[in-house]
C-alpha positions in Angstrom: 14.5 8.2 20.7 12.2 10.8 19.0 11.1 10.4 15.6 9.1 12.9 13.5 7.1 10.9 10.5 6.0 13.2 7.7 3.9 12.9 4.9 2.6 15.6 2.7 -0.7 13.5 1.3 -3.7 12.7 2.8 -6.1 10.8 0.0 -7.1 7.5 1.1 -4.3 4.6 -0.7 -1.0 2.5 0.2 1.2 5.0 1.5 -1.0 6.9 3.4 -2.1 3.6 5.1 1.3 2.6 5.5 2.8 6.0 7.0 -0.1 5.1 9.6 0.9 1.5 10.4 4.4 1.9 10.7 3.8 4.9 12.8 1.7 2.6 15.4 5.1 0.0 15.2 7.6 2.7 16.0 4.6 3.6 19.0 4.8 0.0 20.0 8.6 0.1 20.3 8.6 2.8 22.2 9.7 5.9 20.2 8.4 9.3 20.8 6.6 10.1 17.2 5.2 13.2 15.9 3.3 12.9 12.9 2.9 16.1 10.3 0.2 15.4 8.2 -1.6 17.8 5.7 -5.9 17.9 5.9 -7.6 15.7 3.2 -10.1 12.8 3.4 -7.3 10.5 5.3 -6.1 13.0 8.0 -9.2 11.3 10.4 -7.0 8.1 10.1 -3.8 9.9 11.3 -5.8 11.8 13.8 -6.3 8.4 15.8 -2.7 7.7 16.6 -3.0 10.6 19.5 -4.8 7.9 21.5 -1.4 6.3 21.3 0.4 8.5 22.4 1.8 10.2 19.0 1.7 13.8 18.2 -0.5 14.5 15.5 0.4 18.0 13.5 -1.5 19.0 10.6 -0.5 21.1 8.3 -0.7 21.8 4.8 3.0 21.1 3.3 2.1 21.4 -0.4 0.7 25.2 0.1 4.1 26.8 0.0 7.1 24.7 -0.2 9.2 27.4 1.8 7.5 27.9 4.4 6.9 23.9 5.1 10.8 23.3 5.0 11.0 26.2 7.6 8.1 24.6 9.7 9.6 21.3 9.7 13.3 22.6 10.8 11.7 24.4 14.0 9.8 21.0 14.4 13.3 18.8 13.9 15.1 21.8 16.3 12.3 22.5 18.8 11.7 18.8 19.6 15.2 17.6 19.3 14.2 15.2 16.7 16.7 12.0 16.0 15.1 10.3 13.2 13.1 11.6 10.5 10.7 9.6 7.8 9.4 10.1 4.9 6.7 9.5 2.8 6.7 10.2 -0.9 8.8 12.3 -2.8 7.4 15.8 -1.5 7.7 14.8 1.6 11.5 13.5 1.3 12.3 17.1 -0.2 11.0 19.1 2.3 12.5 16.8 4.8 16.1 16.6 3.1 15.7 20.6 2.7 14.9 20.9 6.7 17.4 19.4 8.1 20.6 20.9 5.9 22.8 21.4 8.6 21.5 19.3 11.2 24.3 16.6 10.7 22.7 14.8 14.0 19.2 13.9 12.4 19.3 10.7 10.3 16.8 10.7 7.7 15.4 7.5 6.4 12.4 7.3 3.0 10.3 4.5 2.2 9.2 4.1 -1.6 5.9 3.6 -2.3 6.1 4.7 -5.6 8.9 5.6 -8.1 8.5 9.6 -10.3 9.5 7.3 -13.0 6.3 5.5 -13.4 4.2 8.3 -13.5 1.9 8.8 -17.0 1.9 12.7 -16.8 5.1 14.3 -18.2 5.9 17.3 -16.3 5.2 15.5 -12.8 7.6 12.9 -13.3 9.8 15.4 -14.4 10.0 17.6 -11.0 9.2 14.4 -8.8 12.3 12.6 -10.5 14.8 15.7 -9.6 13.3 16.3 -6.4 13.7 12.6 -5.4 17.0 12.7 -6.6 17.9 15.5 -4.2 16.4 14.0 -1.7 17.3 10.1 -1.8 21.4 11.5 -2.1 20.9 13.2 1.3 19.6 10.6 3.2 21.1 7.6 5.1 18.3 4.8 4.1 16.0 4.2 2.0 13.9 1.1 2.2 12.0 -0.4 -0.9 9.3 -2.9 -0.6 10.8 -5.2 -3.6 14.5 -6.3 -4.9 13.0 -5.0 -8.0 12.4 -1.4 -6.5 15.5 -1.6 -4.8 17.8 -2.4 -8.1 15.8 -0.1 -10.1 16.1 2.9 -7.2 20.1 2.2 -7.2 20.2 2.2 -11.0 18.0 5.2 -12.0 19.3 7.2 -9.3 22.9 6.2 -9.1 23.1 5.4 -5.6 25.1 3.0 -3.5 24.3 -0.2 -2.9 24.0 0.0 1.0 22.1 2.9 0.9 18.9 1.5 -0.5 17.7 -1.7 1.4 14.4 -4.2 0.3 12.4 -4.6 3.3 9.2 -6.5 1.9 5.8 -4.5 2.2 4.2 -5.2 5.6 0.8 -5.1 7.1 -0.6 -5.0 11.1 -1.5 -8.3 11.8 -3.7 -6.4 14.8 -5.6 -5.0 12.5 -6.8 -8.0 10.4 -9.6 -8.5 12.4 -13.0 -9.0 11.0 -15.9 -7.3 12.6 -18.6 -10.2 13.0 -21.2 -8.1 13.3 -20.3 -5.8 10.2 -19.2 -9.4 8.0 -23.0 -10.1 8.6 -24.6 -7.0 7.6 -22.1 -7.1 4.5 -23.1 -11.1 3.6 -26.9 -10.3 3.4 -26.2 -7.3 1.2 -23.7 -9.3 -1.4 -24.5 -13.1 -1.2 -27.7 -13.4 0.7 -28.4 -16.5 -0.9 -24.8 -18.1 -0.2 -24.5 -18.9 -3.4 -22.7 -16.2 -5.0 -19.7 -16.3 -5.8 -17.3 -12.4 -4.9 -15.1 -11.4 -6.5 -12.9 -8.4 -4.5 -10.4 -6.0 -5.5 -9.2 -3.3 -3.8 -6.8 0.1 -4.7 -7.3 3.3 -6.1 -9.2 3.6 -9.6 -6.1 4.8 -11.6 -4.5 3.7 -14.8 -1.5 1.5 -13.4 -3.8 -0.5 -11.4 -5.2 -2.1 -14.9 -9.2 -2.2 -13.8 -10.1 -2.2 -16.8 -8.6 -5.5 -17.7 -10.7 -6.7 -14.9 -13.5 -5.6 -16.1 -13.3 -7.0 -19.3 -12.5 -10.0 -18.0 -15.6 -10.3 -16.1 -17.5 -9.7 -19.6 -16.4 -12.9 -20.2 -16.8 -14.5 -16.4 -20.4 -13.9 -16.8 -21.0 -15.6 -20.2 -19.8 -18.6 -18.3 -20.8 -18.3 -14.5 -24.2 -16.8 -13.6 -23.3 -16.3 -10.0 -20.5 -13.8 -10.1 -20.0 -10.6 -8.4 -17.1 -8.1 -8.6 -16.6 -5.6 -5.8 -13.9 -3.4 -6.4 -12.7 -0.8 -3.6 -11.5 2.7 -3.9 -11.6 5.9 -5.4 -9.6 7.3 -8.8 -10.2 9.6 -11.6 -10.8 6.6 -13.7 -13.9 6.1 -12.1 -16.4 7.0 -14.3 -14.5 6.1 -17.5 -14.5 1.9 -15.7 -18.3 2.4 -15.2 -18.8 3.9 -18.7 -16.7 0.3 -19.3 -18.9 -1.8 -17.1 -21.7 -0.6 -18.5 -20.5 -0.8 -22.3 -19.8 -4.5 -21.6 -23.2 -5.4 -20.3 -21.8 -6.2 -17.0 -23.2 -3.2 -14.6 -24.8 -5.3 -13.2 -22.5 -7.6 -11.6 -19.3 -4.9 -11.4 -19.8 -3.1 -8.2 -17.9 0.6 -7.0 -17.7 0.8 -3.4 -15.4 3.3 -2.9 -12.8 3.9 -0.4 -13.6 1.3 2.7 -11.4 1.8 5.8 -12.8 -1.9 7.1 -11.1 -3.9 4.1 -11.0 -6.8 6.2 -14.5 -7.1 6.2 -14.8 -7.1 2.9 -11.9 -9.2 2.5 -14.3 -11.6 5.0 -16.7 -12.0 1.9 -14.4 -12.5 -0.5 -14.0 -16.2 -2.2 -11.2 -14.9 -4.8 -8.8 -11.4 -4.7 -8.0 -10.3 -7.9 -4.9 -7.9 -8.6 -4.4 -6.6 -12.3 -1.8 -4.1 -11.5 0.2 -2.7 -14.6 2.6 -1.2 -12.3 2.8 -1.5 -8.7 5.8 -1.7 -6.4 4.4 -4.1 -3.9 0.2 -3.6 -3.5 -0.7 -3.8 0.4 -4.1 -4.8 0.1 -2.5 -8.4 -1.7 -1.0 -8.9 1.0 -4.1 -8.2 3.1 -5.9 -10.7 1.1 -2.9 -13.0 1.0 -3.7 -12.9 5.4 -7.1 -13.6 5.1 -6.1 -16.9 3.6 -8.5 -15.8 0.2 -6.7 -17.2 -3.5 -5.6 -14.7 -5.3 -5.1 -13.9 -9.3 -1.9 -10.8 -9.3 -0.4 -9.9 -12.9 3.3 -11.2 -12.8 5.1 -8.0 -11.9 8.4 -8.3 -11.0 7.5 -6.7 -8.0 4.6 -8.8 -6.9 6.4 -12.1 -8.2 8.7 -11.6 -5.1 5.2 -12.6 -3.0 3.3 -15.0 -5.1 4.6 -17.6 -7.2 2.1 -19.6 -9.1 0.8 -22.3 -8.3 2.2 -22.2 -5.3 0.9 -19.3 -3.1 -1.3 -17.7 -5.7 -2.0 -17.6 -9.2 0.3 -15.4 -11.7 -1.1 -14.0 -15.0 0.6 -11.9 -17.7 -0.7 -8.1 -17.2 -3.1 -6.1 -19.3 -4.3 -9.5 -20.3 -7.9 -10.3 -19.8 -8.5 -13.7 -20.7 -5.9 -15.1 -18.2 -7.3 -13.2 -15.6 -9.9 -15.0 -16.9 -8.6 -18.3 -16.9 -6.7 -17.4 -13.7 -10.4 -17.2 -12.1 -11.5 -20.6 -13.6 -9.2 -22.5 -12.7 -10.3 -21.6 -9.1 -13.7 -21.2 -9.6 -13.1 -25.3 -10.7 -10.9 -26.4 -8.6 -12.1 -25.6 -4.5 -9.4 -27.9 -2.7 -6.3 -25.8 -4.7 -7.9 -22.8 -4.0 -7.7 -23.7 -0.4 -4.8 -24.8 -0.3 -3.3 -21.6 -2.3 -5.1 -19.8 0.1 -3.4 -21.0 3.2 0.3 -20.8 1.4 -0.5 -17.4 1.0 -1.3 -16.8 4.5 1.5 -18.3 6.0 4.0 -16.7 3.5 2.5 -13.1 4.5 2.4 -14.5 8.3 6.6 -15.4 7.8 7.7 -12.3 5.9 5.1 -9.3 6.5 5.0 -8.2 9.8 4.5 -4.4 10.0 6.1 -4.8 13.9 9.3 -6.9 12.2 9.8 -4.3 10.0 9.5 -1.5 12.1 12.9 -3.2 14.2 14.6 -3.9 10.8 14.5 -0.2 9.7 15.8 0.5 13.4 18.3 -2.4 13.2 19.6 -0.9 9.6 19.9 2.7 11.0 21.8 1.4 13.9 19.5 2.1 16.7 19.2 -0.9 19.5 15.9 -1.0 21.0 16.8 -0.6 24.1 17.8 3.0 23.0 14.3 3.1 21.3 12.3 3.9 24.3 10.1 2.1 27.2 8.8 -1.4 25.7 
């Protein structure tokens, strides 16, 4: 079976990480994969699926849109592609625009974000209408939430069957601390073990609600002399959350990272994940954390809510609302043995329910494709 995965970003976040992941699955499973990908700071993570075995094409789809859809359709003719899937709504148009015609290639989307939810006016305008064309040509789509899923039916007027919930997934494989690199870390951030680390990873952009966080910690601080937080990634919010930091008196004990490939290292350090979101439709590095067995304090989104229940597996607070993340982080901070056992809820609720490999076979399973038609396993 030969699948072409396409994506037309390449800036370190979820669904770039994800396109990568499930690409190693469908790998694993035996499927002949070429990846187009365009360059950009992420495109050395794609580049390291050739040792697996997956074609790697790069190439610049958001240049001229033209010219990508009659790249893709020599790609999808050339190749004898079967499956095609996409990754964000530029991608799923030039996709559903290559292959008009080819009646033979079933084209499947995952959402990792909805045009809707976009702050700037005019992009969620073209995204919406391009998504639209796109999403009414294909066979699947798979959300990573019931939430996503209703709302992509609704707001699109699609049928039922054609959008399916398959929860957001992680490698288990790749969940692997590096000892030697946890060590170096640990005498950097808490070389006197007693410090207490905060973490919190995803791009520095409005809908991730950083700024709660922050102002939150202005408060964490007043009451706990031993806090750090470390957030991870990269945004244009950037220097308006130091600005923040700094206008808080906290600079000190908010760190900026940046982008870290190795989040399970980090995640290693960690005694508490936080996740403000304002929006998300299901954020990958939770779940990440959720592995690694840390407690975590999420916003209750709809979305995430379908992952953590409070007090159960996690601790749920009301978004844009910094004195219950705030109380969110106290109540662990105060209480060790039900952050532990939080912790390990959360782990075996992402160990049950979040396995990149199961979904890989449930997307095949839903397009009607038996493994043993998948390739050598």
């Amino acid at each position: 079976m030969k699948l072409l995965e396409i994506i037309h970003v390449a800036t370190p976040g979820g669904a770039e990480k994800n396109t990568r992941l499930i690409t190693k699955a469908f790998r694993r499973l035996g499927l002949e994969v070429t990846l187009v990908y365009p360059p950009g700071p992420y495109a050395p993570q794609y580049e390291s699926l050739a040792e697996l075995g997956v074609e790697c094409i790069c190439c610049d789809l958001k240049r001229n849109v033209l010219s990508s859809v009659l790249f893709v359709r020599r790609l999808l003719m050339s190749r004898h592609i079967e499956l095609i899937h996409s990754h964000m709504h530029g991608a799923d148009f030039i996709a559903s625009a290559a292959r008009l015609g080819l009646n033979d290639v079933r084209h499947f989307s995952t959402i990792h974000f909805l045009p809707q939810d976009n702050y700037q006016l005019l992009h969620r305008i073209k995204s919406t209408l391009i998504t639209a064309f796109a999403f009414h040509r294909m066979h699947r789509i798979f959300a990573p939430s019931t939430h996503v899923a209703v709302r992509a039916r609704r707001e699109y007027l699609l049928p039922r069957d054609r959008v399916v919930m398959l929860l957001n997934s992680i490698d288990f494989e790749e969940m692997r601390p590096d000892a030697r690199a946890v060590k170096q870390l640990r005498a950097r951030w808490n070389a006197d073990g007693r410090t207490r680390l905060l973490v919190c990873a995803g791009a520095l952009v409005r809908v991730k609600g950083h700024g709660h966080l922050i102002r939150a910690m202005a408060q964490l601080c007043q009451l706990h002399d031993n806090l750090k937080l470390i957030l991870l990634g990269e945004g244009d919010r950037e220097r308006e959350l130091k600005t923040l930091a700094r206008e808080r008196g906290v600079d000190d004990y908010v760190h900026f990272v940046g982008y870290q490939p190795n989040i399970v290292d980090w995640l290693s350090l960690a005694d508490i994940y936080v996740q403000p979101s304002l929006c998300d439709t299901m954020p990958r590095a939770l779940l990440e954390a959720m592995y690694m067995g840390l407690p975590v304090v999420t916003t209750s989104l709809e979305t995430i809510s379908e992952v953590v229940t409070n007090g159960v597996n996690g601790i749920t607070v009301p978004p844009a609302s910094a004195d219950s993340i705030v109380a969110g982080v106290r109540a662990l901070l105060g209480d060790p043995v039900m952050a532990r056992e939080l912790g390990r809820a959360a782990r075996r609720f992402v160990t049950k329910h979040c396995s990149m490999d199961s979904m890989a076979r449930s997307i095949l399973d839903c397009l009607d494709v038996p493994l043993s038609q998948a390739g050598p396993q």
